[in-house]
C-alpha distance (Angstrom), angle and dihedral (degrees) to the residues before:
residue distance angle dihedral
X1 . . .
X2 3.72 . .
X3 4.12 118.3 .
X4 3.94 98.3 -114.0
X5 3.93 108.1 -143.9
X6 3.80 114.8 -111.6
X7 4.21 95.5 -133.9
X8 3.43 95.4 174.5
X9 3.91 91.8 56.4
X10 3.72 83.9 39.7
X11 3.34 95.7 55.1
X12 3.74 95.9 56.8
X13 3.87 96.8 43.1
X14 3.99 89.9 59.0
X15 3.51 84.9 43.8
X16 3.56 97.7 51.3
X17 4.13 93.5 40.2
X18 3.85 89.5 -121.5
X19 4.29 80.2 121.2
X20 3.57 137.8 6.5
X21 3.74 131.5 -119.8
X22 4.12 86.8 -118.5
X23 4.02 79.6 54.7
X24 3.41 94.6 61.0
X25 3.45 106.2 68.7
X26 3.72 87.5 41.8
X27 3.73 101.5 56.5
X28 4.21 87.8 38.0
X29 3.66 78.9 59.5
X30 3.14 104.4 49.5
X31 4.24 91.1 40.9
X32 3.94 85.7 60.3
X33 3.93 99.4 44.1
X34 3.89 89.3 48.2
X35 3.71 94.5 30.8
X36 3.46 91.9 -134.8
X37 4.12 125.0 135.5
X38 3.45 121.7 -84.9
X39 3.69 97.2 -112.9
X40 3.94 91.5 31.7
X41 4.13 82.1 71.2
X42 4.05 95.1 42.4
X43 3.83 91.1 59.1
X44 4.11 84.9 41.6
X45 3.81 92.7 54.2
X46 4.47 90.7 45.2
X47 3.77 85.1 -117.7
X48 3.58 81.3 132.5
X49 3.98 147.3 -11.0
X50 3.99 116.1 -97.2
X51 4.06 89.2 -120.3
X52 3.57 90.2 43.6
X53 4.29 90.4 54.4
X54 4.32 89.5 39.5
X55 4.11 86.5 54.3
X56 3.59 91.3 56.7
X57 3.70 98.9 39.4
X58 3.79 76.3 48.5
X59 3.67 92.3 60.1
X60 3.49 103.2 26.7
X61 3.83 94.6 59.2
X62 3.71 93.3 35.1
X63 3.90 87.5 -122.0
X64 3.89 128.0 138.7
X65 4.23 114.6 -121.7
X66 3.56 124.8 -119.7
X67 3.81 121.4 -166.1
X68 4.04 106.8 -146.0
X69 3.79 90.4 171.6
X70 3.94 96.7 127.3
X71 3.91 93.8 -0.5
X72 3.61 114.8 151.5
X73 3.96 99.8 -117.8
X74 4.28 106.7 -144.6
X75 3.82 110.2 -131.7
X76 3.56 92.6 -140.4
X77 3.81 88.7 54.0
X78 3.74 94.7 54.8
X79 4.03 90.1 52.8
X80 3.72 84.9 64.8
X81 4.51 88.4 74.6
X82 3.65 116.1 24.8
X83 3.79 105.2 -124.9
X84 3.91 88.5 -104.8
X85 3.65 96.1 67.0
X86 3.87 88.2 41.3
X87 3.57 88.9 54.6
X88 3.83 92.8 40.6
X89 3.63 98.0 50.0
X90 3.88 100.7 30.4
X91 3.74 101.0 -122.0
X92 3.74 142.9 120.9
X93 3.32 128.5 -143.8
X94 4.12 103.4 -147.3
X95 3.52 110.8 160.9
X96 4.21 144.0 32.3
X97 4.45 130.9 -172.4
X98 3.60 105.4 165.0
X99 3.39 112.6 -48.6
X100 4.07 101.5 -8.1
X101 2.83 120.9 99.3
X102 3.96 121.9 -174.4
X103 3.94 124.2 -139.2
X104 3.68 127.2 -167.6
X105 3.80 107.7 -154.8
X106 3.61 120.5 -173.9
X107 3.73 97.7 -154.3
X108 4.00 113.5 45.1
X109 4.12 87.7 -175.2
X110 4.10 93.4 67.7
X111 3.29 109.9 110.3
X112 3.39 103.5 173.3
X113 3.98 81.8 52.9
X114 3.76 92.2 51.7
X115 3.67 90.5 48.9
X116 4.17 95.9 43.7
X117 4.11 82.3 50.6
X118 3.56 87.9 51.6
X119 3.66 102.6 45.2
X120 3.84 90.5 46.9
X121 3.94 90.1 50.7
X122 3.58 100.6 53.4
X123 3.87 92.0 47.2
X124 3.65 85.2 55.2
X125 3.20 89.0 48.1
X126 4.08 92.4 -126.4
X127 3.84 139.4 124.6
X128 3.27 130.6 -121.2
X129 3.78 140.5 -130.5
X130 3.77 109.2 -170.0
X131 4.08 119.4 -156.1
């Protein structure tokens, strides 16, 4: 499956100076050859920090950050996505009150992500709070 470029995110690190338009269509490059995520390849290459690129996500998607580095992953939470779609999609489901359920999802541009997320909520009848 082809690496879809994040332009939104792109957008803002040519904008910021973090990368430079001649960048872009290096690192894309490289993201597809090692199919590897966009951003996954920025923080490879030291273009910038992994904190640094989650605050702008952060800010760029209007989404709050989680840090699931050493999180304690529920079992029952993990049943809600069968480990293909959270492998698919790039998420992780990490945490359920009631009928919320909160999803960690790694690339804020994937529609077809969003929408699989979506789908699979309402038929479970849950909410969502995206991070």
């Amino acid at each position: 499956m082809p690496i879809k470029i994040p332009q939104t995110l792109v957008d803002e690190l040519v904008r910021l100076n973090i990368i430079s338009t001649e960048d872009v269509s290096t690192f894309l490059d490289l993201a597809q050859k090692e199919n590897k995520d966009f951003g996954q390849i920025l923080i490879e290459k030291a273009s910038i920090s992994d904190s640094d690129l989650l605050g702008i996500k952060s800010k760029v998607y209007r989404l709050p950050t989680v840090d699931l580095e050493g999180y304690e992953f529920n079992r029952e939470v993990l049943k809600e996505f069968s480990e293909d779609v959270v492998n698919f999609y790039k998420i992780a489901p990490f945490e359920k009150t009631g009928n919320v359920l909160k999803v960690a999802i790694i690339n804020p541009e994937a529609i077809d992500a969003l929408e699989a997320l979506k789908f699979i909520a309402e038929d479970k009848n849950l909410a969502l709070e995206k991070y």
